[in-house]
C-alpha positions as CSV (number, residue, x, y, z in Angstrom):
1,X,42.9,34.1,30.7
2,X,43.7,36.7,33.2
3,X,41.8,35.6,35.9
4,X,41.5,38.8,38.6
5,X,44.0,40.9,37.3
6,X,41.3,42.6,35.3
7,X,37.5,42.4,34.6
8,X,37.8,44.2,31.4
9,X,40.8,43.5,28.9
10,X,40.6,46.7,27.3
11,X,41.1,48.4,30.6
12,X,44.4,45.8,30.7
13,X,45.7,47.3,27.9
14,X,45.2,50.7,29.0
15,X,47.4,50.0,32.2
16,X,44.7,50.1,34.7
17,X,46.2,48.5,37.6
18,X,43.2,47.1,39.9
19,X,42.0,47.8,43.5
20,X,42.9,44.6,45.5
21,X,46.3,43.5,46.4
22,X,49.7,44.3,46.3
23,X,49.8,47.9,43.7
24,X,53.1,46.6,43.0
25,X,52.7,43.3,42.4
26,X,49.5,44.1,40.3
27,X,51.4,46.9,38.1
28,X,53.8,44.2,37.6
29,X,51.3,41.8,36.4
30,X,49.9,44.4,34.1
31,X,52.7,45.1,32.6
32,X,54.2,41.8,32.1
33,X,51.1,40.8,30.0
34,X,50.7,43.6,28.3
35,X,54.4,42.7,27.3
36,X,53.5,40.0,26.2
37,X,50.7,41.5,23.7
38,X,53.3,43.1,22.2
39,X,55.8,40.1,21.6
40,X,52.5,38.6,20.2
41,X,50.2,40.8,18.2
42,X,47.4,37.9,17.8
43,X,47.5,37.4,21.4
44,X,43.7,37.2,22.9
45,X,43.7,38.3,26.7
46,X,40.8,37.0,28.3
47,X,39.1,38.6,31.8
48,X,37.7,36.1,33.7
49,X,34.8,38.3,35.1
50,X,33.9,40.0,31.7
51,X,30.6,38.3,30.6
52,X,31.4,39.0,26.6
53,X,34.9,36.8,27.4
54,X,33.4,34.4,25.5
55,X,32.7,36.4,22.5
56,X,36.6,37.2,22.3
57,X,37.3,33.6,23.2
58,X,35.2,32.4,20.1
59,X,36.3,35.0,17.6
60,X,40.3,34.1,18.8
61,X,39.1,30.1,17.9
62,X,37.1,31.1,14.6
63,X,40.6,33.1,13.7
64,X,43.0,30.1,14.8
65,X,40.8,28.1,12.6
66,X,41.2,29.6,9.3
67,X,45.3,30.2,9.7
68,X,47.4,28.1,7.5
């Protein structure tokens, strides 16, 4: 959960660095998680002001559940 970084994980991904705060501190935000996608491929970033969140949320769980 990415809490205000972004509203939209897809815009996360994309490098969109948000409005408020510190541009620095936010770009480095962004990119650290987006890092971390990377290192982990199955990775589920969740925005905490995206109302489908908790389709992606689910749909991470549902996949979790039927690994070996």
């Amino acid at each position: 959960m990415v809490g205000d970084l972004t509203y939209d994980a897809d815009l996360l991904a994309a490098g969109h660095v948000p409005g408020a705060g510190s541009k620095r501190r936010m770009r480095d935000a962004v990119v650290a998680v987006n890092a971390l996608g990377q290192r982990w491929p199955d990775l589920t970033v969740l925005a905490a002001h995206d109302p489908t969140a908790t389709d992606g949320l689910a749909t991470a769980l549902a996949a979790d559940l039927v690994q070996p």
